[in-house]
C-alpha angles and dihedrals in degrees: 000000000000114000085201119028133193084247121048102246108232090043125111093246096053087045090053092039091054094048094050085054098046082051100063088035082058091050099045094049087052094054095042094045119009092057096027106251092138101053098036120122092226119132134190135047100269095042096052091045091049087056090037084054091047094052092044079056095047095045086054105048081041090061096035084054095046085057098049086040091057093034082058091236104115118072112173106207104043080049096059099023098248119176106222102183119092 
């Protein structure tokens, strides 16, 4: 860790800027661990880029549900038709 930085630390534009950072750290853990990315036995550039491009895709519609989902909008099983009664 720096003693002196290019920002002043404290200041508005050092707190946005780590924000912005802990973000993409968020996003990147989620797509190493959280869908297996990390762990996976793929080899090969396009491959690993194929499965990289699926999880950006799954990180986006999981955010765009959790915001139906707390707006009230999004109801699942009238969505896809799903009987609920036994």
């Amino acid at each position: 860790m720096r003693l002196f930085t290019r920002i002043p630390r404290g200041s508005l534009r050092f707190k946005q800027k780590m924000k912005e950072r802990t973000a993409a750290e968020r996003v990147n853990n989620r797509i190493l661990h959280h869908y297996g990315l990390e762990s996976s036995k793929v080899r090969g550039k396009k491959r690993i880029s194929f499965f990289a491009t699926v999880a950006g895709f799954n990180v986006h519609l999981d955010a765009q549900l959790a915001k139906l989902k707390a707006s009230g909008l999004f109801d699942f099983c009238s969505t896809f038709r799903v009987n609920t009664t036994a």
